[in-house]
C-alpha positions as CSV (number, residue, x, y, z in Angstrom):
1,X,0.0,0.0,0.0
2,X,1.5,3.5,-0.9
3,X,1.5,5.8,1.7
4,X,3.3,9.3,0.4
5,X,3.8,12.2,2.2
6,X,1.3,15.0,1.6
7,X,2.2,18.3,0.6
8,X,1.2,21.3,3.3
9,X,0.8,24.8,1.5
10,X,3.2,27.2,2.7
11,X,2.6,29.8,5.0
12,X,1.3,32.8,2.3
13,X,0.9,31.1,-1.0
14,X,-2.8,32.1,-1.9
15,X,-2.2,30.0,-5.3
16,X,-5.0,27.6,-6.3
17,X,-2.9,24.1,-6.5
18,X,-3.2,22.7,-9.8
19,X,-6.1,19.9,-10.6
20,X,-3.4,17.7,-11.2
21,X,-3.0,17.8,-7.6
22,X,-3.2,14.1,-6.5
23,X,-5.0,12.9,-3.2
24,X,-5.8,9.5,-1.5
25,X,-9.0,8.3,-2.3
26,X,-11.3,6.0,0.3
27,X,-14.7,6.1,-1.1
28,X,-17.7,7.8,-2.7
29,X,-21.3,8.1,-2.0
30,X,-23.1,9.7,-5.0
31,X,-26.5,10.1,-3.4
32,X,-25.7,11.7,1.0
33,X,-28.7,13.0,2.0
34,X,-27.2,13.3,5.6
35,X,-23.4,15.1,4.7
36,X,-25.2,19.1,4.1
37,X,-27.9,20.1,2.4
38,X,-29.9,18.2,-0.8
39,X,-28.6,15.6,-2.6
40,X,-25.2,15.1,-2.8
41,X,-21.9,13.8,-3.9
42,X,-19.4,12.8,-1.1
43,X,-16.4,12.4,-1.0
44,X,-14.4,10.3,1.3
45,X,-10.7,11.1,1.8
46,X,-8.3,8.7,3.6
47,X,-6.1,9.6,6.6
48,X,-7.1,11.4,9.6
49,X,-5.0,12.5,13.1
50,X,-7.5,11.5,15.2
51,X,-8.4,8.4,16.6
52,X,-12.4,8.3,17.5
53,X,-13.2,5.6,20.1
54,X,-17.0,5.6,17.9
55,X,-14.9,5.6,14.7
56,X,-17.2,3.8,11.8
57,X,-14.0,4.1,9.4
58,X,-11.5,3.3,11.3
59,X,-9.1,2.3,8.0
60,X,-9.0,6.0,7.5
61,X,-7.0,6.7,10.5
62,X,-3.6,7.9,10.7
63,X,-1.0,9.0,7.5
64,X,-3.2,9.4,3.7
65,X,-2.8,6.0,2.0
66,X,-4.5,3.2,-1.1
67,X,-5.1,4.5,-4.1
68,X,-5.3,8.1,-5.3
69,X,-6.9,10.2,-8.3
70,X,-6.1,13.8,-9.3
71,X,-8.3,16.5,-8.7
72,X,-9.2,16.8,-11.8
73,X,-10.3,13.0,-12.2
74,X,-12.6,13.7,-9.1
75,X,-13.9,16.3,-10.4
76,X,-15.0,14.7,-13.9
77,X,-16.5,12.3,-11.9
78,X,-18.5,14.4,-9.8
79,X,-19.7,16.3,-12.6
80,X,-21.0,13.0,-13.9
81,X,-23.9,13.5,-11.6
82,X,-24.7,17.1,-12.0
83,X,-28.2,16.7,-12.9
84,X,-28.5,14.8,-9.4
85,X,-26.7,16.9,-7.0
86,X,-27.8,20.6,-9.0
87,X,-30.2,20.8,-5.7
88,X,-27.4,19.7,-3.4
89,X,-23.9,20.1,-4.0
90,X,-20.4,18.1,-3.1
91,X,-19.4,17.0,0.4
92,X,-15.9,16.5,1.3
93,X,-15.2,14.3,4.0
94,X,-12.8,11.8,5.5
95,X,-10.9,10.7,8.0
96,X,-9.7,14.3,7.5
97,X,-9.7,16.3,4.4
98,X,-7.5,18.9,5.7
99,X,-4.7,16.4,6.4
100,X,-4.5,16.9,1.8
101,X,-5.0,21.0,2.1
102,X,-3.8,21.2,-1.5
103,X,-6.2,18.4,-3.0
104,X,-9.0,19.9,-1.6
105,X,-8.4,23.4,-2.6
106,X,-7.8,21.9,-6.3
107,X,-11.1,20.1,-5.7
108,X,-13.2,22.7,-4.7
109,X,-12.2,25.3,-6.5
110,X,-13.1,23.3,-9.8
111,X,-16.3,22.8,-8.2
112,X,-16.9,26.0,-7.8
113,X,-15.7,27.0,-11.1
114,X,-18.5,24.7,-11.9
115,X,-21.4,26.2,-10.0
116,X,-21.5,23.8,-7.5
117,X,-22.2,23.7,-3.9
118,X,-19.3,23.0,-1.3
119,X,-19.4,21.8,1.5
120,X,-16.3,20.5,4.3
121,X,-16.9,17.8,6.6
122,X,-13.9,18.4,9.3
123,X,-13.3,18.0,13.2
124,X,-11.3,21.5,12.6
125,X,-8.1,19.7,13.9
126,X,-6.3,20.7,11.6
127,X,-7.9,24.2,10.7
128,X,-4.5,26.0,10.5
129,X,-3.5,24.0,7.7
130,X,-6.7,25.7,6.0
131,X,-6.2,28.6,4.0
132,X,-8.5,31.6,3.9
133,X,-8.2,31.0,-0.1
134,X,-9.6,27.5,-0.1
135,X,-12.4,28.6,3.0
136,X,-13.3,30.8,0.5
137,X,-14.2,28.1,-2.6
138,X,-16.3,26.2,0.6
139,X,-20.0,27.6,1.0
140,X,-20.6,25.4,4.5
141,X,-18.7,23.4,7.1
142,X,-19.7,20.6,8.7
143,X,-18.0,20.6,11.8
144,X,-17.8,17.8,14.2
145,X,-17.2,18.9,17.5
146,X,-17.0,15.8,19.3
147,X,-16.8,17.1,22.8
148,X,-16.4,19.6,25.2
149,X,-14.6,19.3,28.4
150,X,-11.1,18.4,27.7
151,X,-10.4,15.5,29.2
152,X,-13.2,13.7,27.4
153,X,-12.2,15.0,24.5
154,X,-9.0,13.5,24.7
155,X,-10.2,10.4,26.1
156,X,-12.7,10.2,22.8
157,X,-10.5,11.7,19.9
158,X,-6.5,11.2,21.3
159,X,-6.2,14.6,20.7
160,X,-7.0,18.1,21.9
161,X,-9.8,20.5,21.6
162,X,-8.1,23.4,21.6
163,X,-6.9,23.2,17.3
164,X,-11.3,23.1,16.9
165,X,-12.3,26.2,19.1
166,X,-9.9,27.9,17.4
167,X,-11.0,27.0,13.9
168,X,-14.6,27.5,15.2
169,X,-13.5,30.8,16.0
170,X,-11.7,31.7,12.7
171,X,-14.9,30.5,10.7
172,X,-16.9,33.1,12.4
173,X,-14.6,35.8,12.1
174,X,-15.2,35.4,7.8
175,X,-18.3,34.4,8.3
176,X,-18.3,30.9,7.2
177,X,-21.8,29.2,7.4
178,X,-21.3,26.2,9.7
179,X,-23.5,23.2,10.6
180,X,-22.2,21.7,14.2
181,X,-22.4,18.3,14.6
182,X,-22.3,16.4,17.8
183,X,-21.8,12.7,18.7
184,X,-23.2,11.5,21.7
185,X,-22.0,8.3,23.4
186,X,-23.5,7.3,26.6
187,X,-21.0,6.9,29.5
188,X,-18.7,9.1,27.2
189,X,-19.8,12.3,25.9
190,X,-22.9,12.2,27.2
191,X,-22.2,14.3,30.8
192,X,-24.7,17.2,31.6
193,X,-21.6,19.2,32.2
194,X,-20.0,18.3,28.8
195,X,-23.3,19.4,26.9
196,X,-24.2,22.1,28.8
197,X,-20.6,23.8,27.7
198,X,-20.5,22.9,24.4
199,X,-24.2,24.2,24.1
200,X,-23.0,27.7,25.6
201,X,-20.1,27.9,23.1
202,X,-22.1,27.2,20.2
203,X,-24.4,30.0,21.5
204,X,-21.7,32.6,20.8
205,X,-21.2,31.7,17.5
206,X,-22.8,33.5,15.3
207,X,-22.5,32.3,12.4
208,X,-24.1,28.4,13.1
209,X,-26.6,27.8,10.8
210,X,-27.7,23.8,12.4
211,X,-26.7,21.8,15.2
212,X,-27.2,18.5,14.8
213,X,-26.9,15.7,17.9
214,X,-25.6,12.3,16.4
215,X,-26.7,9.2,18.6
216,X,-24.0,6.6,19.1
217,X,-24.4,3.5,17.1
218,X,-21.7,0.5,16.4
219,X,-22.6,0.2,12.7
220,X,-18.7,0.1,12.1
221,X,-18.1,-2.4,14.7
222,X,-17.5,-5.1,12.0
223,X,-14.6,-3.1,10.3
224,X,-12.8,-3.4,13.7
225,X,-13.1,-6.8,13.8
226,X,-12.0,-7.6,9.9
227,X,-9.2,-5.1,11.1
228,X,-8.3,-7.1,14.1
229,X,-8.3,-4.1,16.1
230,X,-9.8,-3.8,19.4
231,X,-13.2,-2.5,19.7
232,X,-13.7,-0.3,22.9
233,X,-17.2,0.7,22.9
234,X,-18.0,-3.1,22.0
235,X,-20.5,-2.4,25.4
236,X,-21.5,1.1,25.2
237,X,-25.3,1.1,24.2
238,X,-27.0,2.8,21.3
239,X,-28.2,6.5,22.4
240,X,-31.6,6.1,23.1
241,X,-34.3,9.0,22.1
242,X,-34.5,9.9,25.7
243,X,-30.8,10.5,25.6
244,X,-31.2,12.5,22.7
245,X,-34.4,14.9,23.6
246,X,-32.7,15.5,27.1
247,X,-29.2,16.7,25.1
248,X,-31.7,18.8,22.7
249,X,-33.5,20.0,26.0
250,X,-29.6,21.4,27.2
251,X,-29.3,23.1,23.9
252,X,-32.7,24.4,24.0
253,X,-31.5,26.4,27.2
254,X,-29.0,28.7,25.2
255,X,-31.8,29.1,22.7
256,X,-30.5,26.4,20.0
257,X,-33.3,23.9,18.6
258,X,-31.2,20.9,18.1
259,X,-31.5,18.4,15.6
């Protein structure tokens, strides 16, 4: 398996990188009705610095690898289904997109050239490595805060929160239109406390178009096991709707109906 290093965009260059711009490649759903708004192309990049105990791709974890395609090659494949995403747009998603800055700014820029909709499914790790030149070929991110207090965070992710507030931050400075999305994982992220401050950061955004509150599920629990790797929330139950309205009710308190 080929696993090359990925060129980072240096600090200034505001240069759209060419659509022969080449990026790993894990997968493609042609029809998301759940990755933004209307019908839409998404697609699926591989590596990502995070390591998500709920993970349901778990093969897209660490350093970009398989098979790639240029930009452009995604792109004339995207535009393939034009007639079926005109409503809806393109999605790009991962693992982490921004761990191949320059593929994605190849990407959706040509989308863009094309009149289609953007939009960047991220947990903002890795925000800095996004430049205000490709933000601006994106018309909405999805981003996956996937908890609050720290220590959970870290516990859930391997990583720190910190890289995301900052992004979030940054996205409402320009104004980005953002959808928040939030998993929740009983006996994980699930803590009154963990809500409640996620709910009052998301209030000072003003810029937050959606919040939506993921439930838990182990629909990816297979892949670990074809993996051989471990499973950790191999007991953690589903979130129940009960779970879910009383998260939605914690939102509802800083004025944000919840999805």
């Amino acid at each position: 398996m080929s696993c090359l290093p990925i060129e980072l965009p240096q600090p200034g260059d505001s240069s759209t990188p060419s659509l022969s711009t080449r990026g790993f490649i894990h997968s493609t759903e042609t029809c998301g009705t759940v990755d933004g708004p209307g019908l839409r192309y998404v697609l699926f990049l591989h590596g990502c610095p995070l390591h998500c105990l709920y993970c349901h791709n778990p093969d897209t974890q660490g350093r970009p690898c398989g098979s790639t395609r240029t930009a452009g090659e995604a792109l004339t494949e995207i535009l393939r289904y034009r007639n079926f995403i005109r409503k809806g747009g393109l999605t790009v998603s991962g693992g982490e997109p921004l761990m191949q800055p320059a593929f994605v700014h190849a990407l959706l820029a040509g989308a863009k050239a094309e009149g289609i909709h953007t939009a960047l499914d991220t947990s903002g790790f890795l925000g800095s490595q996004a430049s205000d030149e490709l933000l601006s070929n994106v018309d909405l991110v999805l981003l996956d805060i996937k908890s609050w207090d720290p220590k959970t965070y870290k516990k859930a992710t391997g990583t720190r929160i910190e890289p995301t507030i900052a992004f979030a931050r940054r996205l409402e400075a320009l104004q980005k239109p953002v959808w928040i999305r939030f998993v929740l994982v009983p006996g994980l992220t699930d803590a009154d406390e963990n809500i409640d401050g996620l709910a009052e950061f998301v209030s000072s955004l003003s810029n937050v178009e959606r919040v939506e509150i993921l439930p838990f599920h182990k629909m990816g629990e297979n892949k670990y096991e074809a993996a051989g790797l471990p499973y950790q929330l191999a007991l953690t139950p589903g979130a129940s709707d009960d779970q879910v309205e009383h998260a939605r009710e914690i939102f509802a308190r800083y004025g944000i109906d919840a999805l």
